[in-house]
N, C-alpha and C positions, 0 to 999 in steps of 0.2 A: 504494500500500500504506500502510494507516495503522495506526502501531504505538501501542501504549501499554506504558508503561513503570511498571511496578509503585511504589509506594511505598519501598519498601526499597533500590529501586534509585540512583546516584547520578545527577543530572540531565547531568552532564556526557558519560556515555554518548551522549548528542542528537547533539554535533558527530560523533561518530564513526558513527552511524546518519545523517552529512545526505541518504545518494543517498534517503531516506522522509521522509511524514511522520511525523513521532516528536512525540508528548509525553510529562507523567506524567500517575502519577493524584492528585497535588496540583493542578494547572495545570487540571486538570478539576472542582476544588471534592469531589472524592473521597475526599478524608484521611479513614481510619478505617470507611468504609463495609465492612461484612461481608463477606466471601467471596462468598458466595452472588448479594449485590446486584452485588457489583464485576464480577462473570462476564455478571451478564444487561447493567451498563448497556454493560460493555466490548463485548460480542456485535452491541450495539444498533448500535455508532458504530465499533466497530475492525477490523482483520483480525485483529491478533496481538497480546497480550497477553505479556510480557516480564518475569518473574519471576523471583527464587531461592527460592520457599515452591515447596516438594518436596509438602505435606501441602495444598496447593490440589487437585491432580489427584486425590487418593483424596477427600478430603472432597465434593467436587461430584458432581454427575451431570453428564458434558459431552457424553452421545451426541447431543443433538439439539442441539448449539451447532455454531456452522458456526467462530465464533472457532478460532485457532490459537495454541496454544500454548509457549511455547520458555519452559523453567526452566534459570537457569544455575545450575550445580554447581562451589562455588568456598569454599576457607575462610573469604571475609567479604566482604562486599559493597563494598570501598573501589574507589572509580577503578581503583587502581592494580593491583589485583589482577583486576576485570573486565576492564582493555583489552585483554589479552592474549588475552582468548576473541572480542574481536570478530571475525576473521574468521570463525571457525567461528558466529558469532551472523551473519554476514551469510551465510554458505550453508546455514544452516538456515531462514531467510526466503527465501530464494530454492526450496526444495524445500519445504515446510512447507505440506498439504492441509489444507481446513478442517476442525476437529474433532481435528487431529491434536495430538501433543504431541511436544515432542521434547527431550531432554535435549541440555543441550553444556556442556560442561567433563569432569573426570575424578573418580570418585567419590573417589579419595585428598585430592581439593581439598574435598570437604564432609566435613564433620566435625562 
């Protein structure tokens, strides 16, 4: 399974994602690439795609992407406040169909 991990996201989520491969999309030469682009190269090269941008899944068209989707929902994207959803970020890669999207954390966390 080969993840990518959004921009926004901190790198150090990695050690906690090691049973995958995991990078970003800095590590990719990706920094700043549109929506749009980042969905077709991630599609080309990833399974899942690992984001907190809520406003990726209305903005795209993703029927015909097999990519899979997981946006976490969390008041601010620090370390310290994502580690706590890893598990629930590891059992949604484990159940997670291509195309699919799946939210994890709780919406009182995004704000």
């Amino acid at each position: 399974m080969k993840i990518l991990l959004d921009e926004c996201l901190p790198r150090r989520l990695i050690r906690d994602l090691n049973r995958y491969s995991v990078t970003t999309v800095s590590r990719q030469g990706w920094s700043g690439v549109a929506d749009t682009e980042l969905l077709k190269l991630a599609d080309a090269e990833f399974d899942i795609l690992i984001t907190m941008d809520s406003n990726l899944v209305f903005q795209q068209n993703l029927k015909l992407s097999a990519l899979r989707i997981i946006v976490l929902r969390a008041f601010n994207s620090r370390y310290e406040t994502l580690q706590i959803l890893v598990p629930d970020i590891m059992n949604a890669i484990e159940k997670i169909q291509p195309g699919q999207i799946i939210p994890v954390g709780s919406p009182e966390h995004f704000r």
